[in-house]
Every structure is written in structure tokens, then in C-alpha cells.
C-alpha positions as CSV (number, residue, x, y, z in Angstrom):
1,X,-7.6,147.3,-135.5
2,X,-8.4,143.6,-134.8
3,X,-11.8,143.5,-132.9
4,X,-11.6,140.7,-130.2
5,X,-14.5,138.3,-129.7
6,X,-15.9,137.6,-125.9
7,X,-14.2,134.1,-125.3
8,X,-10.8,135.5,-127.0
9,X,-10.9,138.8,-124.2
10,X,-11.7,135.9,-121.1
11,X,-8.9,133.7,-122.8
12,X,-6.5,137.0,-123.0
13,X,-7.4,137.5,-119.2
14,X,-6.8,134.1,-117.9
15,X,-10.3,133.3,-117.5
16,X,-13.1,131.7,-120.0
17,X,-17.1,131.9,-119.8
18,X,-16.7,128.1,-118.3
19,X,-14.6,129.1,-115.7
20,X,-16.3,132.5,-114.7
21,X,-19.3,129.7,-114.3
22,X,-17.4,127.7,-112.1
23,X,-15.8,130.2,-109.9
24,X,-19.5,131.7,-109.1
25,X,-21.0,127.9,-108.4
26,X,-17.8,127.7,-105.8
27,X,-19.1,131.2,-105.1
28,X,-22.1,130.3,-104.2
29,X,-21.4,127.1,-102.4
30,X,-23.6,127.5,-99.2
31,X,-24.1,125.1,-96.2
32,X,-27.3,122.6,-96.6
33,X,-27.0,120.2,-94.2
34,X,-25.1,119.7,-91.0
35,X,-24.3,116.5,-89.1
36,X,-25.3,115.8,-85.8
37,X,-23.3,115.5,-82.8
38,X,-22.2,112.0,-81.8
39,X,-21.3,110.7,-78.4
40,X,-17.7,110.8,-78.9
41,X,-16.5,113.9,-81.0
42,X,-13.2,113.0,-83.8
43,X,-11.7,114.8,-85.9
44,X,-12.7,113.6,-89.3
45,X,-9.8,112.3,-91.2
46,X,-11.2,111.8,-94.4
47,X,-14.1,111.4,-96.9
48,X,-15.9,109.6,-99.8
49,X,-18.7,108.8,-101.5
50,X,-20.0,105.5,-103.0
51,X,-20.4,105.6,-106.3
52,X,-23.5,103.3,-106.9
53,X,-26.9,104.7,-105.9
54,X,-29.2,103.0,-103.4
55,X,-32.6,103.5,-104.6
56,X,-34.2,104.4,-101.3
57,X,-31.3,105.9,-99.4
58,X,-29.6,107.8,-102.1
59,X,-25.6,108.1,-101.6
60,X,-23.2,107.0,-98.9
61,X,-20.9,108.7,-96.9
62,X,-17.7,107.3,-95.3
63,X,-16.1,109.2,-93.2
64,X,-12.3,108.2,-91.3
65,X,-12.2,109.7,-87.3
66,X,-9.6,109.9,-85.2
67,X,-10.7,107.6,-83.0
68,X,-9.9,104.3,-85.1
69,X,-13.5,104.3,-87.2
70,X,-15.4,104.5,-90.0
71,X,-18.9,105.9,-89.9
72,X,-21.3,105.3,-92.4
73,X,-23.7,108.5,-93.7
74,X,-26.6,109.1,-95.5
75,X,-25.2,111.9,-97.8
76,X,-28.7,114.3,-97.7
77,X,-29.3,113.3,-94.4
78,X,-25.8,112.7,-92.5
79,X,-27.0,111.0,-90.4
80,X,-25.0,107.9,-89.2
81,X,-26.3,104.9,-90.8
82,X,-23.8,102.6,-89.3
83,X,-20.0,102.9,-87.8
84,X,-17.3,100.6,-88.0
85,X,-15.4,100.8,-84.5
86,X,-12.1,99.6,-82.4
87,X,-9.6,99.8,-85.5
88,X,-7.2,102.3,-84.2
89,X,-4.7,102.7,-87.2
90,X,-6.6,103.6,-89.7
91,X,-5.2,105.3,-92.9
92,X,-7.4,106.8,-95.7
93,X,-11.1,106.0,-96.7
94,X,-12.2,104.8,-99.9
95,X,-15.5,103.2,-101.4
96,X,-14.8,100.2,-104.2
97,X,-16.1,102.0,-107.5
98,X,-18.4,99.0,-108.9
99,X,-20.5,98.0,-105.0
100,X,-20.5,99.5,-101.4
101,X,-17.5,97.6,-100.0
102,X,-15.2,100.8,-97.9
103,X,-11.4,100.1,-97.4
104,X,-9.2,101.5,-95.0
105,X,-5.4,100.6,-94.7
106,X,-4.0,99.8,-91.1
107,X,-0.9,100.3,-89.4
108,X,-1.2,96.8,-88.4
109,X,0.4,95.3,-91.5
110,X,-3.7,95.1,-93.6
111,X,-5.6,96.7,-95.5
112,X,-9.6,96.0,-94.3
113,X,-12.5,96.4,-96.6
114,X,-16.2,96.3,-94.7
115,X,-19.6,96.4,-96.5
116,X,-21.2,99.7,-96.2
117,X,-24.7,97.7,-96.1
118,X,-24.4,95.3,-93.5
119,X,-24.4,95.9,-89.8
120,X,-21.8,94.0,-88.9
121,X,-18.8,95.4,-87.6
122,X,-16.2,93.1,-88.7
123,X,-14.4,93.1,-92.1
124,X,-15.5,91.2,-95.1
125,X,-11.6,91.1,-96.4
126,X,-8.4,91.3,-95.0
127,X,-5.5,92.1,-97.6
128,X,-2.5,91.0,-95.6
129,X,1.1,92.5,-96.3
130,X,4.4,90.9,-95.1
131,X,5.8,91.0,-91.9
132,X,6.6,94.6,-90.3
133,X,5.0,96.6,-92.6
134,X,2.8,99.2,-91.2
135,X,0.4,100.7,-94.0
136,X,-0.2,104.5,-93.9
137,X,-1.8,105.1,-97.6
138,X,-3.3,103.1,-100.1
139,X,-5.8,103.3,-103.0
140,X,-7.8,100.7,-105.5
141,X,-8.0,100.5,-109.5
142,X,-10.8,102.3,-111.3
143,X,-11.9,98.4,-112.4
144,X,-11.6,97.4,-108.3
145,X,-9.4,94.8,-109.3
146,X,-5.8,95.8,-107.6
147,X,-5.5,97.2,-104.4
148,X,-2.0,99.0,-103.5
149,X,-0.9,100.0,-100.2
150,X,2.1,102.0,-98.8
151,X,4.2,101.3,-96.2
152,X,6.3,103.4,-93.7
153,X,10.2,103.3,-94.4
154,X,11.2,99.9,-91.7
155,X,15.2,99.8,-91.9
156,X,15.9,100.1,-95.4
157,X,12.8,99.2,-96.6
158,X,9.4,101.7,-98.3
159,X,7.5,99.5,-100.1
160,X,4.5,100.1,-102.7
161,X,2.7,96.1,-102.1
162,X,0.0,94.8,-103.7
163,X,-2.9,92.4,-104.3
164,X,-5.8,90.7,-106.5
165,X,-9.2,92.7,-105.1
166,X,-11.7,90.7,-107.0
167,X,-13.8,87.9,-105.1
168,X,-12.9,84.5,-106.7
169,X,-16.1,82.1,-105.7
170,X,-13.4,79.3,-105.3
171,X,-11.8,81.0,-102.4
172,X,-13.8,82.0,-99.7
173,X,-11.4,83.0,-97.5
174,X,-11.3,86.6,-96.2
175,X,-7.6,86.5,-96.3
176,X,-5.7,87.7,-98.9
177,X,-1.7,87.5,-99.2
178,X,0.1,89.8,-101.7
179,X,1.1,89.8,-104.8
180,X,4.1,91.1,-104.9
181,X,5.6,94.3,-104.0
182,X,7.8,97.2,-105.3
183,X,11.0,98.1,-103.0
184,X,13.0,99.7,-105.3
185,X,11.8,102.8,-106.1
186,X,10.9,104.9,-102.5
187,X,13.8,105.8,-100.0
188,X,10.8,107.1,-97.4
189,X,7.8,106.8,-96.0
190,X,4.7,106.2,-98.8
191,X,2.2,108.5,-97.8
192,X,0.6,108.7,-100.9
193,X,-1.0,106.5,-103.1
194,X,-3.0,107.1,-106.4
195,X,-4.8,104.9,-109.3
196,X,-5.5,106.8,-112.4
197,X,-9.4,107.8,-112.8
198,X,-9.8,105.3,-115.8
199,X,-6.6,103.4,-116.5
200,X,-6.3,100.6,-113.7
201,X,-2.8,100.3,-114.8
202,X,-1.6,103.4,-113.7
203,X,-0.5,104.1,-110.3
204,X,1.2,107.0,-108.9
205,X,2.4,107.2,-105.5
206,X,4.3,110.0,-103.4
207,X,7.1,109.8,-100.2
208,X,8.4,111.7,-97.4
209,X,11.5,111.6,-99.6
210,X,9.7,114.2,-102.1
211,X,9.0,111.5,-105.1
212,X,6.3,111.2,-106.6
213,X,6.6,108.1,-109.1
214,X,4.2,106.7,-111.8
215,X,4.1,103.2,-112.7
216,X,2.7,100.8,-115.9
217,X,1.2,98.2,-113.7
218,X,1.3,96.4,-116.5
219,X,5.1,96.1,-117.3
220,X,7.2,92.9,-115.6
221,X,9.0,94.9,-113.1
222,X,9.3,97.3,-111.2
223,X,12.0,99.0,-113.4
224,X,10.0,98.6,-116.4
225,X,6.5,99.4,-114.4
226,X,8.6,103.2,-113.5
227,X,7.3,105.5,-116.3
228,X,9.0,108.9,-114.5
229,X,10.1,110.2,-111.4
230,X,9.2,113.7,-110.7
231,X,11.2,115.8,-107.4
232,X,8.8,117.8,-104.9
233,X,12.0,118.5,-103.5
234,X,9.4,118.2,-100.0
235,X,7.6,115.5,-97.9
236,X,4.4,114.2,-100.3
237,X,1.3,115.2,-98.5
238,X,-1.5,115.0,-101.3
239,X,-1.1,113.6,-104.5
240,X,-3.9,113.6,-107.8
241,X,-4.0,113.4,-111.2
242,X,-5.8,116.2,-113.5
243,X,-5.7,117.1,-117.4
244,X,-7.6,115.9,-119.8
245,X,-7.5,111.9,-120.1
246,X,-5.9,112.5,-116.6
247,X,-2.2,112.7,-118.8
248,X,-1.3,115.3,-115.3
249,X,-0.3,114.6,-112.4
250,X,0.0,117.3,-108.7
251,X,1.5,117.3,-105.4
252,X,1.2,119.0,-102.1
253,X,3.3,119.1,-99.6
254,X,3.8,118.8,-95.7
255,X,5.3,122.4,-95.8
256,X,2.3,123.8,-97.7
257,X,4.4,123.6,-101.3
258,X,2.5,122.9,-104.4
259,X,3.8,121.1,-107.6
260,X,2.5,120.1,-111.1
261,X,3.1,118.2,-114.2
262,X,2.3,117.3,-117.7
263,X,3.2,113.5,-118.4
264,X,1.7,114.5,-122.3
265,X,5.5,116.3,-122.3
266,X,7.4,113.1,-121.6
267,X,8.6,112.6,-124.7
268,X,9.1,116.0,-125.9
269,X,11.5,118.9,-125.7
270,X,8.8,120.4,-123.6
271,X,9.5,120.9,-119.8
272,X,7.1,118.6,-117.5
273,X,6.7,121.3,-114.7
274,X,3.5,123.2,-115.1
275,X,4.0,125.0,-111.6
276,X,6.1,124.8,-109.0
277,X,5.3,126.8,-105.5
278,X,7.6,126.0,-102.4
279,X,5.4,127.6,-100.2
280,X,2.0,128.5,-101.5
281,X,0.8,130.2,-98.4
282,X,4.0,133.3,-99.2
283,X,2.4,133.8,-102.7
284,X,-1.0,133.5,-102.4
285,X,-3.3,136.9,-102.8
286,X,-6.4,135.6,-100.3
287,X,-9.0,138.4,-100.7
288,X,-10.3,138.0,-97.1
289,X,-6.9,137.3,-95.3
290,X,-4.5,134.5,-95.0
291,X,-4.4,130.9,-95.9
292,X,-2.7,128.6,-93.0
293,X,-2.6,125.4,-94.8
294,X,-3.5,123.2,-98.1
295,X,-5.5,120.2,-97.9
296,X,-5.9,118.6,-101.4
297,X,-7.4,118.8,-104.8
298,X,-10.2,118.8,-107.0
299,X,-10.1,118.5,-110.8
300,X,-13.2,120.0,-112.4
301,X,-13.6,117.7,-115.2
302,X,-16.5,120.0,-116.8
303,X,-14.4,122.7,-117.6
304,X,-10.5,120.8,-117.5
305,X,-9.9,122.8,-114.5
306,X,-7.5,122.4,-111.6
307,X,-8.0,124.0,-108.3
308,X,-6.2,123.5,-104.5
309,X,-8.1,123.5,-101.8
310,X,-6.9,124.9,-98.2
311,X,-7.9,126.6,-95.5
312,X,-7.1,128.6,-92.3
313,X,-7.1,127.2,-88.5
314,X,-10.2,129.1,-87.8
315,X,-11.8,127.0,-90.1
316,X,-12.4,129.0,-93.6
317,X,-12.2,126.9,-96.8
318,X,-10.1,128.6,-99.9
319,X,-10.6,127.0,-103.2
320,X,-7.6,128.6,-105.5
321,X,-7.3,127.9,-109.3
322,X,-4.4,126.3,-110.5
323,X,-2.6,127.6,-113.9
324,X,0.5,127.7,-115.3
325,X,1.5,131.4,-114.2
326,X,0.4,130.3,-110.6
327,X,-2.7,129.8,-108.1
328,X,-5.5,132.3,-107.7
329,X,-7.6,132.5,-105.0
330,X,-11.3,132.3,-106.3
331,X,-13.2,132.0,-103.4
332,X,-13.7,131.3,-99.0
333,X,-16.3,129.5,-98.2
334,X,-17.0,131.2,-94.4
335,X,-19.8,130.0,-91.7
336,X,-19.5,126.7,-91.5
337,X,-16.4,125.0,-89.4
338,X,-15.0,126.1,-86.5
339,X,-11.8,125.0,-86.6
340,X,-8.9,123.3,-89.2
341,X,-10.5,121.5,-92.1
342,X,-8.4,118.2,-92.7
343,X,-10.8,116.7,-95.3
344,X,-13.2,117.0,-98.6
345,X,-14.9,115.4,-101.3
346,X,-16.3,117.0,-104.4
347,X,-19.2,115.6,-106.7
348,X,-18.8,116.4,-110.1
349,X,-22.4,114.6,-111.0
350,X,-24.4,117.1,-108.5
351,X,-21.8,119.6,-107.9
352,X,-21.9,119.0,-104.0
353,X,-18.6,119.3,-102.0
354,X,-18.7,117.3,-98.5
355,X,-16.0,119.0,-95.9
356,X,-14.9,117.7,-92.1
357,X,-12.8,119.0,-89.5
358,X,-11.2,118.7,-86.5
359,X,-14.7,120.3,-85.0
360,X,-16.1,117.1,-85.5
361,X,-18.4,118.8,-88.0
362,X,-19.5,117.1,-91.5
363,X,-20.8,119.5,-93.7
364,X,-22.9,119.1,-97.1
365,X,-22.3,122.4,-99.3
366,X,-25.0,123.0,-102.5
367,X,-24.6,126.3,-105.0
368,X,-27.6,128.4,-103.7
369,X,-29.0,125.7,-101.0
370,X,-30.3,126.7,-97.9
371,X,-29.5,125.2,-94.6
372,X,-32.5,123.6,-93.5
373,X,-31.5,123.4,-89.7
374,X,-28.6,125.9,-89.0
375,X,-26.8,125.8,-85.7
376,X,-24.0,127.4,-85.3
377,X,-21.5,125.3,-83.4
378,X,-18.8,127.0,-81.0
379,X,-15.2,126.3,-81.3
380,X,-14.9,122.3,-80.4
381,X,-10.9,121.7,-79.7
382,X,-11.2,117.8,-79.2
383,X,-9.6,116.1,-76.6
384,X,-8.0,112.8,-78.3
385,X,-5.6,111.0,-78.9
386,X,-4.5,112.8,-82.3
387,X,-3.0,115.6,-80.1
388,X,-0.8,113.3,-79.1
389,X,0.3,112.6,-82.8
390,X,2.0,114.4,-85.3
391,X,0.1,117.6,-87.0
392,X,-0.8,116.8,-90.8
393,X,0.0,120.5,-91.8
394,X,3.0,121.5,-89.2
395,X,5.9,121.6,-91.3
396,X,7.7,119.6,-89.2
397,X,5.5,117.0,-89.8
398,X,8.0,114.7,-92.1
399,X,11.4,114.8,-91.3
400,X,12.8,115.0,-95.0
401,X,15.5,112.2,-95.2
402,X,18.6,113.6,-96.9
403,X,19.6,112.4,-99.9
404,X,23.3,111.1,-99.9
């Protein structure tokens, strides 16, 4: 009889020493820090972190609220360093990954990009788009030289627009026009929009009319810039790219579906669909209950690992891990919101995983860390005007425009 080494017995169960290593650091992911309360609680819309280091603050924190701005954390402390007000129409939240410049897109037709350093609470740039488009998602190339926005459908028209992000000393102006735009490609709303980790030429972007497309940048046009067209069948919620050298790209959707290909099988025999789940919350085995919604994804680049994050409206975090015969749940992260969890941000380089809610909570979770100054916070239902908008997670959300 063949005797089976250790790593060929975890590889024959669906599991390797790497990722029984991850799973217990997600395991042991425990509350550190908590931030405080402000004056006016928001649901916090989204996260990121600034990639360059400030030698005697540490990281930044930029967080999207409800209420039309960006605050501005200390990441160990959280507290707010500095906010960013009166800009209802906000979309997204992203740090530049070279200096401290944030950018939001706007329903107003811009996309605004403020310095995280300075007090003032006006933008430093204003990327213009053309007339009646209203942004709702964006992103900006790994090099921070292209920034691409997109729009919601206006008559017949979803466009993906772009424009040159680098500072040219012979044009002071804070104004910038587009480059050009693609129209061609989108039926739907855009509500998703992603640059590749390391190849600013690579975009991919998602709709309300279940695309999710990936572009060449690069190419002339906008049909030689389409490398493939992939059918979520379901309004894009979430969009990222995973696999080693990033060659994969997944999808969430406003129903709770999850989707996943390989673009290394584009020009192969192989199928591109890793894994296709219309409704992840039917098929998922949650240890300790039931998982309400999904809220996005996290690539573990340490051990070429996909996993989904979601959650439940009480406020319980479930990190599942992605493979090919479908999603496991690994582990709930209990104790710490109150209420639904709408946004997170993982760091690979410390292994810290920054969550925020719709308690108006922002939370800094450690493997093994202690919280320093734990209060538990009741239930905190805000009162604002995202009731009055659609729900991210009701799957109503969209309405999915059918295809003639």
C-alpha cells in the first residue's frame, strides 16, 4: 500500500498546512481597537488604507459615511484625524497607491480626490465627466496614473470614462476633463469597477446587467481594449481579481450569488468558470447559524487563497473559503458589531482586517490581540437618509434589465 505524506493527506482533504494556518489566524481574529463615537452616527460605506507609512502616525484610514463624507483615521488609534464633509453623493473610497491623496466618485458628474494630510476640506482635484453622467463606482491604476469611473445607465447610455491622474507641473489647474470613454460595452448601470493589482492596463468592471468585462487599456478601442465578457447572469455587486499574477477574476451579486473565473483558460479548451453559486446563502453550511448577506472579497496572496466575506443582520462576520467544488465556511467573527456589516479592508502586510457597519462602529481586528478599551455598544439603528435609499443587499436592489 502507497503510504501518503502529511501535505499529500491535507491536499486529499481539500485543505494544506498553509491554509489550516490561515483559517486559525481568521480564527483567532479578535477585536483590538474600537472607534469612538462621533456627533453624527453613519453607516460606514466603505474602507481603505493608505499604502505609504507616516513615520509618526503610522497608517491611515478612510472611511466613506452615509452622510456625504470621508473621515480620516489613525489606523491603531481610530481616532478621527480629519473629515471631509458636505459631499453628499459619494461612491466608493480609495487611497492613491504611491502618496495620501483619497478619491471618491460623485453622483454629481466628478470624481474628487482630497489630501489625507491637509486640513482643508476642499478637493485638491476634480476629474470631470461629460454632461449627465452620474458616477456610482470607480477605481485607479496600480501606477496611479488612470483613473476610471462608472456611470449609471442615462437613456441609452452606461459608460466606463476615463482620465490622466498624474500631476503635470505645467497645468495647475484642479480640473481635469476626460480622456475618452467606453459606451459600447455595458447595457446597465456600472457599479463596479476594478484595476488589476499590478498591471495598470487591466481594468475589469461589472453592471446591473450581470457583465463583468475586462479590458487591455492599452489596445485602440474599445473593441480591441474587450479581452472577454463573462455572464453573472445577476446585478454586479462586488467585483475582485484573485490567482496567482491576479490571471482570476470574481463576482458577487445584489441577490447574494457568487461567480468565478480563470482568464489563464482563455485560450484553452478548458472551461473559464471556477464556481458558480446563484444564491450562496441556500448552499452555505454556517457552523453557528445562517448567513444573511455577502459583502466582498479578500485574496490571501500568502497562501493563493480566495475567500468571501459576509455576514448576518445582527452583525456576525463569516469569512468562507472559495474552491472549485464550492465555499466553506471557515470561521464568524462574533462580539463586535451590532448590526449589518457593509464594509472591510484586509492587510496582507500585518494581517489586520478593518470592518464598519451600519452601527456606525469601526473596528480594528488582530490574530490573538486584546481589546484595550472594550465597550460593548447596543444595537444603533441609525436614523439617515440611507433608509430612504435603496438596501445594498435586498435583492431587489437592481432591477435586472432584460435582455432582448
Amino acid at each position: 500500500m502507497k503510504k501518503l505524506r502529511l501535505t499529500e493527506i491535507f491536499t486529499t482533504l481539500g485543505c494544506t498546512p498553509d491554509m489550516e494556518k490561515i483559517e486559525e489566524q481568521f480564527a483567532n481574529l479578535n477585536i483590538v481597537k474600537r472607534s469612538s463615537e462621533t456627533k453624527e452616527p453613519t453607516y460606514l460605506l466603505g474602507i481603505d488604507t493608505s499604502k505609504t507609512v507616516q513615520t509618526e502616525k503610522g497608517s491611515l484610514v478612510a472611511v466613506l459615511c452615509s452622510n456625504g463624507s470621508i473621515r480620516i483615521h489613525d489606523k491603531e488609534r481610530l481616532n478621527v484625524i480629519r473629515e471631509f464633509r458636505g459631499y453628499p453623493g459619494l461612491n466608493g473610497v480609495k487611497f492613491a497607491n504611491s502618496h495620501d491623496s483619497v478619491y471618491s466618485s460623485c453622483t454629481d458628474g466628478t470624481v474628487k480626490c482630497w489630501d489625507a494630510r491637509l486640513a482643508s476640506g476642499k478637493p485638491v482635484q476634480l476629474f470631470k465627466g461629460y454632461p449627465s453622467n452620474i458616477f456610482i463606482s470607480f477605481d485607479i491604476s496600480s501606477n496611479d496614473h488612470v483613473i476610471c469611473a462608472g456611470t449609471e445607465k442615462v437613456d441609452d447610455d452606461a459608460l466606463l470614462v476615463f482620465w490622466d491622474a498624474r500631476i503635470n507641473s505645467q497645468d495647475l489647474s484642479t480640473t481635469k476633463e476626460p480622456l475618452g470613454a467606453y459606451s459600447e460595452t455595458h447595457s446597465d448601470d456600472i457599479t463596479q469597477v476594478r484595476f488589476h493589482p499590478s498591471n495598470p492596463n487591466m481594468v475589469v468592471s461589472g453592471s446591473t446587467d450581470g457583465l463583468v468585462n475586462v479590458f487591455d487599456i492599452s489596445a485602440d478601442n474599445e473593441d480591441d481594449a474587450l479581452v472577454t465578457t463573462c455572464n453573472s447572469v445577476s446585478s454586479v455587486s462586488f467585483i475582485g481579481w484573485s490567482g496567482k499574477d491576479y490571471k482570476q477574476i470574481y463576482c458577487m451579486t445584489h441577490d447574494e450569488g457568487f461567480c468565478w473565473w480563470d482568464l489563464n483558460h482563455l485560450d484553452t479548451d478548458e472551461p473559464i468558470t471556477c464556481l458558480n453559486v446563484p444564491d450562496v446563502r441556500e448552499v452555505i453550511n454556517v457552523k453557528e447559524g445562517i448567513l444573511d448577506y455577502l459583502i466582498g472579497g479578500l485574496y490571501h496572496e500568502k497562501t493563493d487563497k480566495l475567500f468571501v466575506v459576509g455576514g448576518t443582520n445582527t452583525g456576525i462576520i463569516r469569512i468562507m473559503n472559495c474552491m472549485t467544488s464550492g465555499l466553506v465556511h471557515v470561521t464568524s467573527l462574533q462580539g463586535g458589531h451590532a448590526a449589518t456589516v457593509r464594509s472591510f479592508c484586509w492587510n496582507m502586510q500585518d494581517d489586520s482586517l478593518l470592518t464598519g457597519g451600519e452601527d456606525a462602529q469601526l473596528l480594528l481586528w488582530k490574530p490573538g490581540a486584546v481589546e484595550k478599551t472594550f465597550t460593548k455598544k447596543d444595537s444603533m439603528k441609525i436614523a439617515s437618509s440611507v433608509h430612504q435609499r435603496v438596501r445594498v443587499h435586498s435583492n431587489d436592489s437592481y432591477k435586472r434589465r432584460k435582455k432582448q
